[in-house]
Rosetta silent file (secondary structure, phi, psi, omega in degrees, C-alpha in Angstrom):
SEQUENCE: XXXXXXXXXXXXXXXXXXXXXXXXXXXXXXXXXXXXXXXXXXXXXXXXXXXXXXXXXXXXXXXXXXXXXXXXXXXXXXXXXXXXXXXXXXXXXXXXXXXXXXXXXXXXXXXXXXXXXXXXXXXXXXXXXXXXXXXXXXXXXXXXXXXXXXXXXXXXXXXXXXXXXXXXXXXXXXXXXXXXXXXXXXXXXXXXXXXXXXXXXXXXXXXXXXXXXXXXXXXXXXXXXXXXXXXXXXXXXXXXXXXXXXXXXXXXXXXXXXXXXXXXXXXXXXXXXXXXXXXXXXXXXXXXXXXXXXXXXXXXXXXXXXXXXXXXXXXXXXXXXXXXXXXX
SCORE:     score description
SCORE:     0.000 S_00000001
   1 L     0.000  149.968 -176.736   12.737  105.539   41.429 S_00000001
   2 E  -157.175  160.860 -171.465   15.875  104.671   42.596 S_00000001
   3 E  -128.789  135.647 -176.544   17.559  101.243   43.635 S_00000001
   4 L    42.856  -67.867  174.142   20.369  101.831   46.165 S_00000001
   5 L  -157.928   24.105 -150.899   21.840  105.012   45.254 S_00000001
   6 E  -120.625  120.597  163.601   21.334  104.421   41.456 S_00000001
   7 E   -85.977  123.244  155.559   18.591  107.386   40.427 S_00000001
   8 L  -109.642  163.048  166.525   16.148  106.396   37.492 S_00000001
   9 L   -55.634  166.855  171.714   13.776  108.494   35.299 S_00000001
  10 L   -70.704  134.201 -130.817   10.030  108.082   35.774 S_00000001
  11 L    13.709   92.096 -178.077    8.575  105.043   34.386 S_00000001
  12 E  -108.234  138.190  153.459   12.379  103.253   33.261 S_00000001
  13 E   -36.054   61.344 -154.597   13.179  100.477   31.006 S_00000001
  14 E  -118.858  144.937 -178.378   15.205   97.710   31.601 S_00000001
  15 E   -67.225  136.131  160.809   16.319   94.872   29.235 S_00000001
  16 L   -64.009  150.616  139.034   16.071   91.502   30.847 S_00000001
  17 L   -40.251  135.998  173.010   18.663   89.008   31.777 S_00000001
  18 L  -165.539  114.510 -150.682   18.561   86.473   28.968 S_00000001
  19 L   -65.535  134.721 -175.220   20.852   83.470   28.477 S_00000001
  20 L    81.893    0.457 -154.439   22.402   83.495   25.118 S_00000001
  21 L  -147.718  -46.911 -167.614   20.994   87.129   23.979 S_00000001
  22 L   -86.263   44.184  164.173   22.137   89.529   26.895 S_00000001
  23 L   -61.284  150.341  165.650   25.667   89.609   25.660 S_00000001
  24 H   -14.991  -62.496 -155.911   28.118   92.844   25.959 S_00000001
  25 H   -53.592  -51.679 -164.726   27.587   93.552   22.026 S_00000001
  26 H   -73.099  -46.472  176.741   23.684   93.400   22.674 S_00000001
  27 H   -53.398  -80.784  170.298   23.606   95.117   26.139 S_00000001
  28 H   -32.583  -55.414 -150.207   25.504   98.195   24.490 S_00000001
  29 H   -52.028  -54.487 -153.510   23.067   98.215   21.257 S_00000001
  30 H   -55.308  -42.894 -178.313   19.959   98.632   23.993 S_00000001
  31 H   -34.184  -68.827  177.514   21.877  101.122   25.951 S_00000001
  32 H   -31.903  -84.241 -147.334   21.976  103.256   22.717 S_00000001
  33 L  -104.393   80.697  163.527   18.590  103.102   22.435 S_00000001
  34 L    71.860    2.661 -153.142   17.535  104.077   25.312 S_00000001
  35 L   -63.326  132.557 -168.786   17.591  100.830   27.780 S_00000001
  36 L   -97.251  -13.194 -162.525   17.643  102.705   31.417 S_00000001
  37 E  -159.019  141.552  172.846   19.345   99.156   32.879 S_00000001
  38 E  -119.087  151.886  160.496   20.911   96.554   31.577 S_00000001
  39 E  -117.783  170.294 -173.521   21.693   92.919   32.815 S_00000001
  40 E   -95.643 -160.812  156.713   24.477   90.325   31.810 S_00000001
  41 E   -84.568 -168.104 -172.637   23.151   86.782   30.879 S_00000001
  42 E   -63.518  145.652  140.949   23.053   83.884   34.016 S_00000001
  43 E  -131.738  118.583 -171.583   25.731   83.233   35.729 S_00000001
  44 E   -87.053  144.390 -177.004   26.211   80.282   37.355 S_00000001
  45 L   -36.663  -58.023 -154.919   27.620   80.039   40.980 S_00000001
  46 H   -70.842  -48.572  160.080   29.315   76.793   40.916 S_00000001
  47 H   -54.194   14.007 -168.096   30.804   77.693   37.614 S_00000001
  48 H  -113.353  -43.418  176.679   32.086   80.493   38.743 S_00000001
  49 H  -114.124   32.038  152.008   33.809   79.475   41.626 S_00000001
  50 L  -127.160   20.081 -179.682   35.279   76.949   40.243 S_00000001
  51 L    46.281   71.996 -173.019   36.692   79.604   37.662 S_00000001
  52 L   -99.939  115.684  169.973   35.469   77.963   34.320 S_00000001
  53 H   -17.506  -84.212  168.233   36.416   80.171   31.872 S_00000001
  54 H   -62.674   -4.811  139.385   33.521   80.946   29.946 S_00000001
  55 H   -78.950  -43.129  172.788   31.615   81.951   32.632 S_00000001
  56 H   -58.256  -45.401  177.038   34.069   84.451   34.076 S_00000001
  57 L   -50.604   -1.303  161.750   33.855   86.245   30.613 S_00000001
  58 L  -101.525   16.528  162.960   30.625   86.796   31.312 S_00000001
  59 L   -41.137  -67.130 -169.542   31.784   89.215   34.014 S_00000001
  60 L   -33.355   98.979  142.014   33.333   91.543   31.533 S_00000001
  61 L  -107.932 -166.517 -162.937   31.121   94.933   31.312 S_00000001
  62 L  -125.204  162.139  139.273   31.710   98.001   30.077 S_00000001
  63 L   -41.163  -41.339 -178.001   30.979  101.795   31.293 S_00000001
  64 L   -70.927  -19.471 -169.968   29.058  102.857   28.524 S_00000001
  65 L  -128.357   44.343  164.880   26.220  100.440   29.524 S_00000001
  66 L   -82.164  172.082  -20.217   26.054  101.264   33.421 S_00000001
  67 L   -96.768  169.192 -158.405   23.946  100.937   34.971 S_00000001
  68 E  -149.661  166.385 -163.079   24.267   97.581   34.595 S_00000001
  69 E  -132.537  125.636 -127.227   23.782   94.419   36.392 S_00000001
  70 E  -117.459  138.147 -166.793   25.406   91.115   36.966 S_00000001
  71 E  -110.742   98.927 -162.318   22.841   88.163   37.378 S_00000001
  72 E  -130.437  178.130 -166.944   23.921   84.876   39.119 S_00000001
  73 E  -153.499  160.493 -147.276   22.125   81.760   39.892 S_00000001
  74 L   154.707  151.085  143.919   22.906   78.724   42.606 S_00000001
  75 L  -125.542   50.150  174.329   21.394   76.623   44.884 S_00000001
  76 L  -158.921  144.228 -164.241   23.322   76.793   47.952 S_00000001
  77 L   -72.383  -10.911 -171.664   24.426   79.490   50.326 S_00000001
  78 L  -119.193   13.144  143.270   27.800   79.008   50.307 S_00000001
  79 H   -47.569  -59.844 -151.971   28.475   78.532   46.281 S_00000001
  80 H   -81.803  -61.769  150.946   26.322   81.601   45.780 S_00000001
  81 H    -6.822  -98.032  165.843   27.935   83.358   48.771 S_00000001
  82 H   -34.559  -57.876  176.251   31.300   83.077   47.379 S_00000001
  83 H   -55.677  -52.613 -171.844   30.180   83.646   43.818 S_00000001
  84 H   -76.633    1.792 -174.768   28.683   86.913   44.809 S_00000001
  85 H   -97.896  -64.224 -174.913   31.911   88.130   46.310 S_00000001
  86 H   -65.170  -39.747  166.856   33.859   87.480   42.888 S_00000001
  87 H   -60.373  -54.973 -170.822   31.201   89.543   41.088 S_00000001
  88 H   -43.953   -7.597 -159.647   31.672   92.385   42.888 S_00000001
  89 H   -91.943  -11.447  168.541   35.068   92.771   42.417 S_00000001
  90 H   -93.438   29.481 -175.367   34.053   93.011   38.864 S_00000001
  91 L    83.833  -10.785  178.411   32.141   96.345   39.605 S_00000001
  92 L   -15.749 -170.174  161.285   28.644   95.797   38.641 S_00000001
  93 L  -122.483   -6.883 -143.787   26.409   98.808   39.935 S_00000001
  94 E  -146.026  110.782  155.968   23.641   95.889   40.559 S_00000001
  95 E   -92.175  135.252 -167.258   24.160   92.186   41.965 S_00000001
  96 L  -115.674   27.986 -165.218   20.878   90.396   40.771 S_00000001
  97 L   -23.753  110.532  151.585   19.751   86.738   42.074 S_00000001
  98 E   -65.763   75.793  161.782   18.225   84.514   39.695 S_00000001
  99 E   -98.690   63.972  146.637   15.220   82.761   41.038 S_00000001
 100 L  -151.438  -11.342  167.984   13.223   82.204   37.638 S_00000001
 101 L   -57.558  141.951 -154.835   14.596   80.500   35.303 S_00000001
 102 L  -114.465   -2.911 -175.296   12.604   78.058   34.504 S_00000001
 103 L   -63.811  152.008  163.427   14.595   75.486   31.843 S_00000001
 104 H   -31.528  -69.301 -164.473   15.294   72.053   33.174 S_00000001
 105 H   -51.998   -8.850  177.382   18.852   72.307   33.563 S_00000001
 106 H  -111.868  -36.779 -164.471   18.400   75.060   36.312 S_00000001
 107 H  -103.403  -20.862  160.148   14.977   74.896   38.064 S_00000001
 108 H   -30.892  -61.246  175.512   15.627   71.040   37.710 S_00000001
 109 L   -83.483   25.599 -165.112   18.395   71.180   39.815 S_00000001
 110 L    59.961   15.603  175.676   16.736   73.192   42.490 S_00000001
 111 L   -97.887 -174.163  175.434   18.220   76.567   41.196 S_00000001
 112 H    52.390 -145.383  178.085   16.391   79.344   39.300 S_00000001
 113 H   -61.954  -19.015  173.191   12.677   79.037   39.440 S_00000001
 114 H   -41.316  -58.001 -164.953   13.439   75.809   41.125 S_00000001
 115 H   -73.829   24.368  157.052   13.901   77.414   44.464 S_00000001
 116 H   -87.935  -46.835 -170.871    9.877   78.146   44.513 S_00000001
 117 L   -85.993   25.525  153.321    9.391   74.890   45.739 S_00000001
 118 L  -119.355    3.868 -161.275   12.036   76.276   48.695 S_00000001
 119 H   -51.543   -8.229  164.768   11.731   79.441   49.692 S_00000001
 120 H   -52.101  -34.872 -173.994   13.214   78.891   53.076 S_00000001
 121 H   -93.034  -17.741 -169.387   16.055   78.549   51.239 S_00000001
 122 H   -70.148  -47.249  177.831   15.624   80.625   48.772 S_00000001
 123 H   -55.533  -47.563  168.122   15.404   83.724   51.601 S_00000001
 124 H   -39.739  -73.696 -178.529   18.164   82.135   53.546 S_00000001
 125 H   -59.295  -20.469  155.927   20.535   82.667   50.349 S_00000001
 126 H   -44.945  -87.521 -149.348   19.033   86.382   49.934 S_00000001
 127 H   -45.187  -65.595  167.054   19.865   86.959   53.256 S_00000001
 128 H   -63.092   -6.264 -178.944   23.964   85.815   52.968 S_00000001
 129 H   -88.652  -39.586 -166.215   24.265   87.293   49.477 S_00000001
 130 H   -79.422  -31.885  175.165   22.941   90.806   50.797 S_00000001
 131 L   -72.884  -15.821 -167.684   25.249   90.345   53.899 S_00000001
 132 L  -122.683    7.206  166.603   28.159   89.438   52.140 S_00000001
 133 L  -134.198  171.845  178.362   28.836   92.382   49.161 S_00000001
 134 L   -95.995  -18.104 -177.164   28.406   96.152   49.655 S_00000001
 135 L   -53.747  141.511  167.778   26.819   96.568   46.273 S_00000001
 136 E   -57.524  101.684 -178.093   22.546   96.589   45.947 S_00000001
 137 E   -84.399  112.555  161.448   21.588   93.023   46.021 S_00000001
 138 E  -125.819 -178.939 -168.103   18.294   92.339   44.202 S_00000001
 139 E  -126.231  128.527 -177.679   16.045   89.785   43.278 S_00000001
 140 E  -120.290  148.497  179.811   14.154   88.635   39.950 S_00000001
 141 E  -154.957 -177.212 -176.768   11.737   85.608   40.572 S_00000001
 142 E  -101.733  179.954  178.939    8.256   83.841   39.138 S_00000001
 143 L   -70.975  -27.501 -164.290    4.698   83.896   40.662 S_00000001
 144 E   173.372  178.201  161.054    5.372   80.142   41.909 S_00000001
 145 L   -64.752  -79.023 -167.601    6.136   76.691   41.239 S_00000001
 146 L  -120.099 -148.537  -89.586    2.890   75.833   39.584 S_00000001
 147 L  -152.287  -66.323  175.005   -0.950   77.076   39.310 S_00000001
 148 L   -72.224  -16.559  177.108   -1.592   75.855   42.578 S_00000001
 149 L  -118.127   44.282 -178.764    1.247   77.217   44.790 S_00000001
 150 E   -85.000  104.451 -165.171    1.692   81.319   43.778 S_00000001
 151 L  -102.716   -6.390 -169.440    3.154   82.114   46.741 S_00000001
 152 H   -37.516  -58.958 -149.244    4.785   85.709   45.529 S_00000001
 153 H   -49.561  -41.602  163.808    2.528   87.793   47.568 S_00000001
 154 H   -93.640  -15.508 -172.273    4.066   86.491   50.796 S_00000001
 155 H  -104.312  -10.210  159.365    7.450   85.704   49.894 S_00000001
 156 H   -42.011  -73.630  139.656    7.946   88.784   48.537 S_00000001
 157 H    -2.005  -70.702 -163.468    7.497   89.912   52.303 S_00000001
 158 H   -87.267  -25.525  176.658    9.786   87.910   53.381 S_00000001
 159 H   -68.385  -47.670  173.553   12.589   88.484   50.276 S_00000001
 160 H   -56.038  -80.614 -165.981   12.235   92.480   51.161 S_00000001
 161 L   -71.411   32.697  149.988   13.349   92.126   54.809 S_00000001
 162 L   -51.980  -36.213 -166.512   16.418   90.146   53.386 S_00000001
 163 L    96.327   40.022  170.419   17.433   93.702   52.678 S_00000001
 164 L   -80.332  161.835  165.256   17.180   93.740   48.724 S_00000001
 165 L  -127.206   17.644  157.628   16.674   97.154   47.126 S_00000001
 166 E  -166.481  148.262  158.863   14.386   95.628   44.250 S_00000001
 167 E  -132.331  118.984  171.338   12.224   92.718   43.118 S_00000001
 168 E   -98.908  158.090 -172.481   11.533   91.997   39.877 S_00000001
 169 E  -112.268  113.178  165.831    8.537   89.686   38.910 S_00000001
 170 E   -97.635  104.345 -158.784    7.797   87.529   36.154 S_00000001
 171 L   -60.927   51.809  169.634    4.122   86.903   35.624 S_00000001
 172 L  -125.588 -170.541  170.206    4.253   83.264   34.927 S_00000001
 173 L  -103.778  127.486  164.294    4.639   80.077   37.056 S_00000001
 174 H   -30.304  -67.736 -170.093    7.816   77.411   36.790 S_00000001
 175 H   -41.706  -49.010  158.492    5.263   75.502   35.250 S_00000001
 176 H   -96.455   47.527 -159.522    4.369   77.041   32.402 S_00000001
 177 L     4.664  -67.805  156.903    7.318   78.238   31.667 S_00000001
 178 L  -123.181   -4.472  151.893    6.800   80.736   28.610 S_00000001
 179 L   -21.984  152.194  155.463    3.874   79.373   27.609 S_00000001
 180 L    64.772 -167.946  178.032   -0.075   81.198   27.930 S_00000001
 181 L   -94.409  145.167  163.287   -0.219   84.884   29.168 S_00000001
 182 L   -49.367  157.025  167.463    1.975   86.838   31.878 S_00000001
 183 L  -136.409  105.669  169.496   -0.421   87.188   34.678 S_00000001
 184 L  -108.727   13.865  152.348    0.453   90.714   36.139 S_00000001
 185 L   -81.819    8.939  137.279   -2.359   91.059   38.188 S_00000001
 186 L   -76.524  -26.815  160.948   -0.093   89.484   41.114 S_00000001
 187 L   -61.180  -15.262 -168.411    2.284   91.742   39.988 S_00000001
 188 L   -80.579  -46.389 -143.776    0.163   94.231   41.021 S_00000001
 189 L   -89.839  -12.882  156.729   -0.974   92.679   43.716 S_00000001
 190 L   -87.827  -37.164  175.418    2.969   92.933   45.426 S_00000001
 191 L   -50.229  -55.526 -175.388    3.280   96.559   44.025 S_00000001
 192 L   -98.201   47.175  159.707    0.191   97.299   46.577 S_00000001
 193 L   -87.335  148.433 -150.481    0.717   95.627   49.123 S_00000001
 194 L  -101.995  -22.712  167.366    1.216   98.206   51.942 S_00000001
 195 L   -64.574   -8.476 -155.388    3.979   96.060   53.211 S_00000001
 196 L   -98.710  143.656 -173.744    6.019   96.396   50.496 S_00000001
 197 L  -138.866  -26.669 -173.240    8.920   99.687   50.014 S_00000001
 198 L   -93.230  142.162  173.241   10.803   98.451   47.574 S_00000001
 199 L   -34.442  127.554  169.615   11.000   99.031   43.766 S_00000001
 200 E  -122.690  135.942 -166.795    9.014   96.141   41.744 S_00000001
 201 L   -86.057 -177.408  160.899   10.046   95.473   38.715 S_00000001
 202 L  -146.723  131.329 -174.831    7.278   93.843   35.779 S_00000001
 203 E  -149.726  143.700 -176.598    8.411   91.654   33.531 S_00000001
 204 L   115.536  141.607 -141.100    6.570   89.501   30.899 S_00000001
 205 L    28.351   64.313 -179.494    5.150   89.919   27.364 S_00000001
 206 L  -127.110  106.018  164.292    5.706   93.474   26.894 S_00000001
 207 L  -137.859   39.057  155.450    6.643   93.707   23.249 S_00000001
 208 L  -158.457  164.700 -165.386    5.081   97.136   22.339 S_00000001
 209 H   -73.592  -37.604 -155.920    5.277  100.348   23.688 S_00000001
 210 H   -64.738  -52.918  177.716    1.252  100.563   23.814 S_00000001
 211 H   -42.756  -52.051 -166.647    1.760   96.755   26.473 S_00000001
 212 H   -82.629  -20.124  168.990    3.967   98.395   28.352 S_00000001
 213 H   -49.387  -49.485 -169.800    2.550  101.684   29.080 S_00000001
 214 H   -66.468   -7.599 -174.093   -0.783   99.804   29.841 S_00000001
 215 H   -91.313  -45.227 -155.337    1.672   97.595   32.568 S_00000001
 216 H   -86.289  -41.856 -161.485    2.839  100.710   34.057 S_00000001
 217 H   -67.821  -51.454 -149.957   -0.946  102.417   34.171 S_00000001
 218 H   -72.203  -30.835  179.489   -2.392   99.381   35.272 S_00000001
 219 H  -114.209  -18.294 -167.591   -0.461   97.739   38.204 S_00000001
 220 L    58.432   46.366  169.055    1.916  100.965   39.109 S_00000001
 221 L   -75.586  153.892 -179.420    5.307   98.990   38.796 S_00000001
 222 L   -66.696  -33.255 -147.785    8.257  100.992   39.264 S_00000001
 223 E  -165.586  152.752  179.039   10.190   99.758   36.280 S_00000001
 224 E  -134.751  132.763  155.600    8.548   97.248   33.089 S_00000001
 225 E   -96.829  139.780  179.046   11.700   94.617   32.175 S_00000001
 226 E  -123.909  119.723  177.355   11.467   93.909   28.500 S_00000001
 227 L  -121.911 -100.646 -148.536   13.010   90.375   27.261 S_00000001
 228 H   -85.007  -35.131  153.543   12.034   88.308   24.406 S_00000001
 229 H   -26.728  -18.114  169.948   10.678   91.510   22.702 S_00000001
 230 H  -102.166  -11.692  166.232   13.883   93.089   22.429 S_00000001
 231 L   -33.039  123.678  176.213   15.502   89.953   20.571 S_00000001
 232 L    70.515  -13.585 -179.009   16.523   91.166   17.414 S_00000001
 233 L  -143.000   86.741  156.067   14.699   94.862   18.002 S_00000001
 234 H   -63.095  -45.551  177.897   16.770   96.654   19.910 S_00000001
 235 H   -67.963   10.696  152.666   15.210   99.712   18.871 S_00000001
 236 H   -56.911  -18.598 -178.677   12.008   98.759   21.130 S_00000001
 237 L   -83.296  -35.910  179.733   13.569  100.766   24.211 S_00000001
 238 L  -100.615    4.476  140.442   13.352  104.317   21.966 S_00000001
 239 L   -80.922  -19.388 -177.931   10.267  103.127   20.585 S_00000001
 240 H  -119.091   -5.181  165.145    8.591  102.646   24.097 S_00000001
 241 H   -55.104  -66.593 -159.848   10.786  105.522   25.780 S_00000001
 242 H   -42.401  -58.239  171.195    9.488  107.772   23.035 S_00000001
 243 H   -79.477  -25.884  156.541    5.866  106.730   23.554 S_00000001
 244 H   -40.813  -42.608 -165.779    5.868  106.590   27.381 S_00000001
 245 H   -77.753  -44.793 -170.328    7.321  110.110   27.025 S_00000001
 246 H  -110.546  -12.103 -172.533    4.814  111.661   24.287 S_00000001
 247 L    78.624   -4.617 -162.852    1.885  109.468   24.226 S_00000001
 248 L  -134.289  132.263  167.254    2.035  109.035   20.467 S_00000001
 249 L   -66.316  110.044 -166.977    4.047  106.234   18.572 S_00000001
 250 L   -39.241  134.466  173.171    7.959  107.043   17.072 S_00000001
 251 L   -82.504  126.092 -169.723    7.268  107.166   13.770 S_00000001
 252 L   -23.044  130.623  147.377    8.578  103.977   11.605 S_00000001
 253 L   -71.258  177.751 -162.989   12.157  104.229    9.473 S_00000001
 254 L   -80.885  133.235 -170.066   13.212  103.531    6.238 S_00000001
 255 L   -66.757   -6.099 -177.973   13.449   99.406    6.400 S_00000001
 256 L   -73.847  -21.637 -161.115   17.227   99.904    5.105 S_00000001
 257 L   -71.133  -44.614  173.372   18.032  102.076    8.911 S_00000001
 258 L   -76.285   13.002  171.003   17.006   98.560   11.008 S_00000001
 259 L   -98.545   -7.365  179.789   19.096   96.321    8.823 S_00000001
 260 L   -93.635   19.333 -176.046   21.761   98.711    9.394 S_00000001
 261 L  -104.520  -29.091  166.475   21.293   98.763   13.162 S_00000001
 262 H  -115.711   -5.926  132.762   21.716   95.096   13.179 S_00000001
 263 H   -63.194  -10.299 -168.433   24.377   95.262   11.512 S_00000001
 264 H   -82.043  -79.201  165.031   25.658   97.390   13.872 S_00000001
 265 H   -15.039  -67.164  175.396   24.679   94.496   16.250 S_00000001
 266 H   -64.810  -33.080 -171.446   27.042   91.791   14.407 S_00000001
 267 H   -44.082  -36.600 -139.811   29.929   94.807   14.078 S_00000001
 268 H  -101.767  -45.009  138.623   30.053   94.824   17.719 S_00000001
 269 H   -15.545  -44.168  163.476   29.792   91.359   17.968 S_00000001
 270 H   -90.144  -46.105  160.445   32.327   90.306   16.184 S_00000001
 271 H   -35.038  -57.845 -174.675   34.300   93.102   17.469 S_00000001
 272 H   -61.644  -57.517 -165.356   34.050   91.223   20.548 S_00000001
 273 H  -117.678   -9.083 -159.396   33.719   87.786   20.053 S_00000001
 274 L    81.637  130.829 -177.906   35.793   86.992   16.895 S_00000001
 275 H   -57.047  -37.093  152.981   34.532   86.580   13.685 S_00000001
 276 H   -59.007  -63.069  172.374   32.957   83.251   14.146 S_00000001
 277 H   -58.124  -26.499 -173.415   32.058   83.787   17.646 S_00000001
 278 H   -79.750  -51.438 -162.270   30.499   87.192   16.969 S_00000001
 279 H   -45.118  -43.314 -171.202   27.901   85.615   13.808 S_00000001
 280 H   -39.599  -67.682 -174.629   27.231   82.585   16.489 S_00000001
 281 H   -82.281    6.543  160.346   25.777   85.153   19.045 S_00000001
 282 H   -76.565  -33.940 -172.836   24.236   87.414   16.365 S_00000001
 283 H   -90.340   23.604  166.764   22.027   84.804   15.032 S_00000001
 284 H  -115.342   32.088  176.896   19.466   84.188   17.219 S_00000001
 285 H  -105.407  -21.663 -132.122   18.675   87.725   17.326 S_00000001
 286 H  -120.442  -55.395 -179.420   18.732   87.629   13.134 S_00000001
 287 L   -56.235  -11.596 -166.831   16.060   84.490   13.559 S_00000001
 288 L  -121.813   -4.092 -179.927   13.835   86.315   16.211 S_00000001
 289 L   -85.676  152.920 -174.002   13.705   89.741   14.700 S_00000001
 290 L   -92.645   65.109 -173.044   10.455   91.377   14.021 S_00000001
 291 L   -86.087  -56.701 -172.636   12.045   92.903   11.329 S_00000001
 292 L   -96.528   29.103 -152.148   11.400   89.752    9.214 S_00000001
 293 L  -106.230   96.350 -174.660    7.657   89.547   10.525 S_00000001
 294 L    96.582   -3.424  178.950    5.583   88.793    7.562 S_00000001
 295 L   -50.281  142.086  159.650    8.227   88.853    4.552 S_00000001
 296 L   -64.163  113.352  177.175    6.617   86.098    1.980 S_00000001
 297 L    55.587  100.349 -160.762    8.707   82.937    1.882 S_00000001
 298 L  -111.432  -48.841 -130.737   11.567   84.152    4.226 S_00000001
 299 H   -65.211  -36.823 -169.158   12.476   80.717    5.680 S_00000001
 300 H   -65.078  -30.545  178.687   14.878   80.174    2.798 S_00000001
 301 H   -68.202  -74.598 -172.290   16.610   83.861    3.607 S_00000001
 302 H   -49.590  -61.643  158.937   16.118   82.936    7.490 S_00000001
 303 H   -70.573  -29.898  164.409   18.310   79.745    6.872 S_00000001
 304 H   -52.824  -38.181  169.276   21.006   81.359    4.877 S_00000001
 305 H   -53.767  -10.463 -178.134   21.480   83.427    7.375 S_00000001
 306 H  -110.708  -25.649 -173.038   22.153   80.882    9.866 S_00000001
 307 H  -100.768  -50.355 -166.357   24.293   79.059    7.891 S_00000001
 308 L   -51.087  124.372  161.513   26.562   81.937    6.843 S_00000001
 309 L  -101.222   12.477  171.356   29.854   82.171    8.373 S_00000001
 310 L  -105.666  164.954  172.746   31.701   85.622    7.258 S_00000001
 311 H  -100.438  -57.838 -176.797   30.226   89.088    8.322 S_00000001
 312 H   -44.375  -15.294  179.530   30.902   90.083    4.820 S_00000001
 313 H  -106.062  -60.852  148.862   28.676   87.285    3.335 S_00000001
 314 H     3.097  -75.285 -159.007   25.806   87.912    6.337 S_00000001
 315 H   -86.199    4.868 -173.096   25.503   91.423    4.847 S_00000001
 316 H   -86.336  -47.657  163.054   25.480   90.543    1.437 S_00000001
 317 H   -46.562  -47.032  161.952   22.186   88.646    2.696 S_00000001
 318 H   -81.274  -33.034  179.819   20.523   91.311    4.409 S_00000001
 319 H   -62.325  -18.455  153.240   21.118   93.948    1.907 S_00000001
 320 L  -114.827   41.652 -173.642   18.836   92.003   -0.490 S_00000001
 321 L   -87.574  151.363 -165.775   16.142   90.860    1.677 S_00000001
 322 L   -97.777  127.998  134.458   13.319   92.600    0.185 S_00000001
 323 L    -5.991  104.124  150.672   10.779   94.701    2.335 S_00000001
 324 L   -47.736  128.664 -167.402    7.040   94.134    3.109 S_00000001
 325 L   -94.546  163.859 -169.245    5.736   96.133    1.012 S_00000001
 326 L   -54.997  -14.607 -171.180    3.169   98.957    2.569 S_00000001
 327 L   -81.173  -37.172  171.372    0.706   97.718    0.644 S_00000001
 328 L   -30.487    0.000    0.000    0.712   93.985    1.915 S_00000001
């Protein structure tokens, strides 16, 4: 498979865009284990060209975690236009267009997933983003606004002769936002469409290797995106490489090797970010991992942990959370 000049392996991996989650620190960890593509978190247009500081920082990648892909979001052609000019100059391999987010503050405002109940416009801004960098402009978007108006099938169509050189899918609706089940039988139903040439990504619930294989068998997507499944479990991309690759599941570690992997996680963090700033964006991976999936009366562990503000007191906390035991 290959997007623009970028070759991937057969059935590849890529960690979603994810606001809050998809940081540098995090982006490396996945890389390590095995993540074929990476994305930043959103970035929005207008903040961006109006140079607000903590949005350009989320520019900043690295080498080690090509390739990798810069995500932006807007709802006008010549914000996003503009916007899509200043990424490139920070090198991406991948400019990415956000049409799905689905929170208020974006698909509210006619951005994101918002721009389902537009697609004129939504193609229109495809069209001037792919015209205006040299870089492989793609697109990640939802099934529709709502239940009644899943429109993918054709606007897909019409997103492809934009010139992108991928679309990824999320099998939901604006509407329910993350709610219910992914519905990837529309996902499917753009993979075969005979009009269609370009790589489609699948993206929604796949948080085991067994889901995603069965995503790959079932619809013949080019690529399965993995998101809220890799919160906190990075080591899901060489758990579902591993089984894609052999058919049989990597066999489990010793529970001290994932707390030291997310430790690894705050190191890099912090590294990064400042000692404050790195625990801030470590913990809502340390609240979401399935790490902690079944300990008996965790919540009290699960708030210290949230509350802590040293890396040195943080690890004093995981090194005595106690194991499910095999037995459980």
């Amino acid at each position: 498979m290959k997007i623009g000049d970028i070759n991937f392996p057969s059935n590849p991996v890529f960690l979603a865009p994810m606001e809050d989650v998809t940081d540098m620190g995090f982006r490396l960890l996945c890389k390590q284990f095995g993540a074929d593509m990476v994305y930043t978190e959103f970035v929005s247009s207008d903040a961006l060209i109006r140079h607000v500081n903590k949005t350009k920082a989320k520019l900043t990648i690295s080498d080690e975690e090509r390739p990798v892909a810069i995500q932006i979001y807007g709802r006008d052609v010549d914000s996003m236009v503009e916007a899509a000019k200043i990424c490139e100059e920070a090198s991406p391999d991948i400019l990415d267009i956000n049409f799905g987010c689905p929170v208020k503050k974006v698909a509210g405002k006619g951005a994101g997933s918002g721009m389902m109940k537009t697609p004129d416009l939504m193609v229109e801004i495809t069209k001037a983003v792919v015209e205006a960098v040299k870089i492989p402009v793609t697109v990640k978007t939802r099934l529709g606004w709502d239940n009644d108006s899943k429109i993918i099938v054709e606007l897909a169509e019409r997103l492809q002769d934009t010139g992108i050189k991928a679309l990824t899918l999320h099998g939901r609706t604006r509407a329910q936002m993350y709610s219910g089940e992914a519905d990837w039988s529309l996902i499917g139903a753009v993979k075969n469409n005979a009009r269609m040439n370009i790589p489609i990504i699948g993206n929604g619930d796949v948080t085991t290797p067994e889901i995603c294989k069965k995503r790959f068998d079932e619809t013949g997507v080019d690529a399965v995106m993995i998101g809220r499944g890799s919160i906190g479990s990075p080591w899901i991309f060489e758990e579902t490489k591993f089984y894609l690759n052999n058919g049989n599941l990597l066999p489990k570690r010793d529970f001290d090797w994932y707390i030291n992997v997310l430790k690894d996680l705050i190191r890099k963090n912090v590294e990064l970010s400042g000692e404050r700033g790195g625990i801030i964006h470590s913990r809502r991976h340390l609240a979401a991992s399935s790490l902690f999936k079944g300990i008996p009366d965790f919540k009290k562990t699960r708030v210290a942990m949230l509350r802590t503000d040293t890396m040195n007191d943080l690890f004093v906390i995981l090194d005595n959370i106690m194991p499910l035991s095999e037995d459980a």
